[in-house]
N, C-alpha and C positions, 0 to 999 in steps of 0.2 A: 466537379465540373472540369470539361478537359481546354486549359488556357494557353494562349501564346502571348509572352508578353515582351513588348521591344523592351532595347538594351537602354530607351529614356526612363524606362521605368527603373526604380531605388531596388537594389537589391533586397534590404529589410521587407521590404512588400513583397518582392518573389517570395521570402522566405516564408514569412506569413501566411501567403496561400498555401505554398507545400505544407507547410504546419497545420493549416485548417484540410487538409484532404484533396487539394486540388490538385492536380496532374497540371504540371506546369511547365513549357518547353520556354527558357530564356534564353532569348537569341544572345543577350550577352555574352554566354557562355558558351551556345550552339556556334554560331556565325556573326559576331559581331561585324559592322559596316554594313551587312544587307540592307539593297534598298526599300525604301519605303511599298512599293507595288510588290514586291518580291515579300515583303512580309505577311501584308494583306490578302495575298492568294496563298501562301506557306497556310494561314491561319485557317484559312475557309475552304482550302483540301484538306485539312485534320478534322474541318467542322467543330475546331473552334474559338474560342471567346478571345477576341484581340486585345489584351491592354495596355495602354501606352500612354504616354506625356505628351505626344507629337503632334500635334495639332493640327499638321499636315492631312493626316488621316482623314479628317473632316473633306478637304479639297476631294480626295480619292473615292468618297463615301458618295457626297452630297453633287459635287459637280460630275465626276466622272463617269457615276453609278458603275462604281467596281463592286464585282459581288464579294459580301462578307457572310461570317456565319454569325456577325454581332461584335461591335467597338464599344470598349470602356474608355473613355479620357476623362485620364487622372488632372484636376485644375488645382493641386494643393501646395502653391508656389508659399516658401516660406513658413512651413511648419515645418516641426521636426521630423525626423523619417520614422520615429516610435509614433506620432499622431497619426502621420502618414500611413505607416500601415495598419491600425489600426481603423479608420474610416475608408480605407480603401477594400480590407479582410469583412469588416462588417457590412458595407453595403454591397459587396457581392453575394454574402450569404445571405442578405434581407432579400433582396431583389431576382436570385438565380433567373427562377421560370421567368421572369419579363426581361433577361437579357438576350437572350437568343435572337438571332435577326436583326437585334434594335440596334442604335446611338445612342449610348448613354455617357454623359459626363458629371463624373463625382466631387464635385467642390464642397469645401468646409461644414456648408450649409445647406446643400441638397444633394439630391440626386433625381436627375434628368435625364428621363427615358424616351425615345421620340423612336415609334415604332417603322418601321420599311413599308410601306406603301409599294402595291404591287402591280 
């Protein structure tokens, strides 16, 4: 799956996707400081998958209606970055086909997909 992931996101998780097969551009290392609108169209002319800590993105998604190709928000404040990537690697590969388009946010205990309305 081909992902953009902001610089909130843990490195250990970038890593993890690369390691599970995901083509993965991090702007950490790309363009660190780009702004948040500037990400979220980066992501959805590559066509694809945003993931991010930023919970901004939500304003830009839901109020704004900026088009995306699909946002993951990671909600896993206070665990380790080994849990971290590991619930974050795993519910991307559970979930793939229902990420595209949607809002989803991956916390401890679920994951919540809320699909685009057209």
């Amino acid at each position: 799956m081909k992902l953009v992931a902001d610089e909130s996101v843990d490195a250990q998780i970038v890593e993890g996707l690369r390691a599970g097969g995901h083509d993965v551009t991090y702007l950490a290392e790309l363009a660190p400081g780009t702004e948040d609108p500037d990400v979220l169209a980066l992501a959805s002319a590559s066509e694809a998958l945003l993931v991010t800590a930023d919970k901004d993105f939500g304003e830009l998604v839901f109020r704004q209606n900026q088009v995306h190709a699909g946002v993951v928000l990671i909600r896993l404040a206070g665990l380790s970055a080994e849990r971290k990537k590991s619930i974050v690697v795993g519910a991307i590969q559970q979930h793939a086909p229902e990420l595209t388009g949607a809002f989803a946010v991956i916390s401890a205990l679920a994951v919540r997909i809320r699909r685009r309305t057209e």
